[in-house]
C-alpha positions, 0 to 999 in steps of 0.5 A: 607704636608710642600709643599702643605703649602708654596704653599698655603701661596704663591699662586697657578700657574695661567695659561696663558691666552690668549692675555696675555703678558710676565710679569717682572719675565720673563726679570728679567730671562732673565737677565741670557741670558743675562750673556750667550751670553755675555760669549759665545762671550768673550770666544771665542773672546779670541781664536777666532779659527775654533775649539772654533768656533764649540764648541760656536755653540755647546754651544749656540744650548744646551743653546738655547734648555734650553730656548726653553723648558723654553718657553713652560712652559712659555707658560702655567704658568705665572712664576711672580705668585703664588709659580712659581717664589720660583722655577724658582729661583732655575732654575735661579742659576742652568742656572747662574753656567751653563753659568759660567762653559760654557768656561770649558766644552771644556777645555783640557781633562787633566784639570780634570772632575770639569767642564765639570760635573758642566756643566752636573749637572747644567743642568739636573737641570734646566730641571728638573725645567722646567719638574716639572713646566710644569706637575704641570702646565697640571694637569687635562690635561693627554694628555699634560701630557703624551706628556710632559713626552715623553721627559724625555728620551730624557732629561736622555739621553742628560744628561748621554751623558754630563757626558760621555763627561766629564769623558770619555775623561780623560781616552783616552791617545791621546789628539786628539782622546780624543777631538774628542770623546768629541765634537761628543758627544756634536753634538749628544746631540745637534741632539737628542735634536732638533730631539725630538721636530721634532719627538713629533709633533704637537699633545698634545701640546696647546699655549694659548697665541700667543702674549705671545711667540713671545713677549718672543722670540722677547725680546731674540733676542734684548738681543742677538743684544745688545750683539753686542752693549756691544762687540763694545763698551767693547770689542774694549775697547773704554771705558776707553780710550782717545776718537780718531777719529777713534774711534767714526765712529766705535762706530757709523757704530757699533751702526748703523748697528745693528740697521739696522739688528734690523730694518730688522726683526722687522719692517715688518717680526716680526709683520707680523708673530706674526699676522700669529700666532694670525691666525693659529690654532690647530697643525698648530699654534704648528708647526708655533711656534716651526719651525719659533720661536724655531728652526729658531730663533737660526741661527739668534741668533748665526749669532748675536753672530758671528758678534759680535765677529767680531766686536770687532775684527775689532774696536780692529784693528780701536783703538789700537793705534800701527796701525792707520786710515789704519790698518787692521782687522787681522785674522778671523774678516772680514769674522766672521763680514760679515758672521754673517750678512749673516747667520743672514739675511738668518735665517730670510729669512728662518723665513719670508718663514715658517711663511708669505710663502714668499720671498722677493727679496731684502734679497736676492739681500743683501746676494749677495750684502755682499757675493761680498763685503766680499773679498773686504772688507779683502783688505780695512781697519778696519774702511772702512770694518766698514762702508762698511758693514754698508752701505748694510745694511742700504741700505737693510732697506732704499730700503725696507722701500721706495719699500714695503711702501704700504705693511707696512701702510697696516700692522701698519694699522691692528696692530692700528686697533687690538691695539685699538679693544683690548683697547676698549674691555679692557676698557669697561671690566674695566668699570664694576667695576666702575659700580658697577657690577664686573665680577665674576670670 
């Protein structure tokens, strides 16, 4: 009885609509991606190894499954209303304690259990959150309930693998067995994960709102582009120190080039997709959303992050002081900034060809253009590398923005005329109350 009464003092869970548009809620939740990716990326930064390179990825792909799931039942509850956000709350600190104990997950096994479960218990959490907000959201619904709950082995699953990785290695003698055990349960978790949403299908599933998903899909990625801002800036340490002149055209290609790539996917592919979306229907709409949203937005978040770490690495090499104007990026940081951008630029491809069925030569003339420069660019200094990376890729978006201008005045032409539709028919529904015949409900 205690629970049906706060819910009734705070108010029922409303449904999406469709046209609807991601609500304040929602960012404010994800503020704690933002806390994620940040981690991610300073954590590995600090030991910047093949290994923490694979255990990042293995991170991001488990993290990246919680925001999947957080975004179907964002899909079918707005979660700024009503008692949704009392529970969201609690799935934001059980996601908050999960991305702090993200850097003890891979610790060396001798170090004890603590964090590795941390990590294991924050997560079954926050699925469970999102488990019972999604079968409170499809009551009356028993298909969408019934494919809901196909996923809670996969759900038991995952989590007894985590708590085996945390606890199991502890008892193997030899470090090296013992990693090794750990990270391949990782993987599988990872594949079980990613498999269930390929084996579930498309039947079951429903998405009011195809507005709502890509807005909520596109603000992610932004967070994890400005994540590449705070790692310029932060974690080349150029605040706080005397301003040099090396220093400021590294902020600037850093700046410039990440805006290039924000460039790249949104000004043409992203809309045009969205519109894709708008236009599928049934099992098609599902399946546009989950392969060109949920599983191929992931590459391009992960390219963003190893980027990032690059970076930092090479505006380290620009601004500290005991090297100068001719100092080199040390270590892995040339191929991780280079690399990164390919890997980012390929997903997008691989998004562009499953949601426009098409291909443009110019993404591929880039990644063959920043493929040929990678080696060279190990030769060059920091600041030079900086620049010449900077220089392809705005030279990807001037090329495309002069060859494709007919295309993308065709394309803002349909957005403008769907913009101002929408705000007709808004308006003309507003204008009943003032009428004095409001619409019942």
């Amino acid at each position: 009885m205690g629970g049906f009464r706060w819910r009734g003092m705070l108010g029922p869970a409303v449904p999406i609509a469709p046209g609807t548009r991601a609500d304040k809620f929602e960012l404010f939740f994800d503020l704690v991606f933002v806390v994620s990716f940040f981690i991610i990326t300073r954590a590995t930064a600090a030991n910047v190894t093949g290994t923490e390179l694979l255990h990042a990825l293995l991170v991001l792909a488990v993290l990246w499954w919680c925001w999947v799931v957080h975004s179907v039942v964002a899909s079918r509850v707005r979660l700024g209303e009503g008692f949704v956000p009392v529970a969201m709350v609690l799935g934001m600190a059980a996601l908050f304690t999960f991305a702090l104990a993200l850097p003890q997950a891979f610790d060396d096994p001798q170090h004890g259990v603590a964090g590795p479960m941390l990590v294991a218990i924050s997560y079954v959490a926050i699925r469970l959150v999102h488990l019972g907000l999604y079968l409170h959201a499809v009551q009356g619904k028993p298909h969408s309930r019934r494919k809901m709950l196909q996923f809670v082995p996969e759900i038991a699953l995952t989590t007894v693998l985590l708590v085996i990785a945390a606890v199991l290695p502890q008892q193997i003698a030899d470090s090296g067995t013992a990693v090794l055990v750990r990270d391949s349960l990782w993987v599988a978790v990872v594949v079980i994960q990613y498999g269930s949403g390929l084996v579930a299908g498309t039947w079951g599933w429903e998405l009011p709102s195809a507005e709502h998903w890509t807005e909520r899909y596109d603000l992610i990625l932004i967070i994890a582009l400005g994540e590449s801002v705070i790692s310029v800036g932060v974690g080349g340490n150029l605040i706080g120190k005397p301003v040099t002149w090396e220093a400021i055209p590294a902020a600037m290609f850093g700046i410039v080039f990440t805006a290039a790539l924000w460039w790249a996917h949104f000004d043409f592919v992203g809309p045009a997709a969205r519109i894709a979306l708008h236009a599928a229907q049934g099992g098609p709409r599902i399946a546009l959303a989950r392969d060109a949203y949920a599983y191929l937005y992931l590459p391009m978040i992960a390219g963003v992050i190893l980027f990032a770490i690059g970076a930092e690495e090479v505006v380290r090499a620009i601004t500290d002081p005991a090297g100068g104007v001719g100092e080199r990026a040390h270590g892995p940081a040339i191929p991780l900034l280079f690399g990164g951008v390919m890997v980012y630029l390929a997903a997008d491809l691989a998004f562009q060809l499953r949601a426009l069925r098409t291909v443009t030569w110019t993404r591929i003339g880039v990644l063959a253009a920043l493929g040929a420069a990678l080696p060279i660019a190990g030769y060059l200094p920091a600041l030079a590398a900086l620049g010449l990376l900077t220089a392809i890729c705005v030279a990807l978006v001037t090329i495309e923005g002069v060859v494709f201008a007919d295309s993308r005045r065709a394309l803002r032409a349909a957005i403008l005329e769907e913009k101002t539709t929408h705000e007709r028919n808004e308006a003309a529904f507003r204008a009943r109350w003032h009428d004095g015949h409001p619409p019942t409900p």
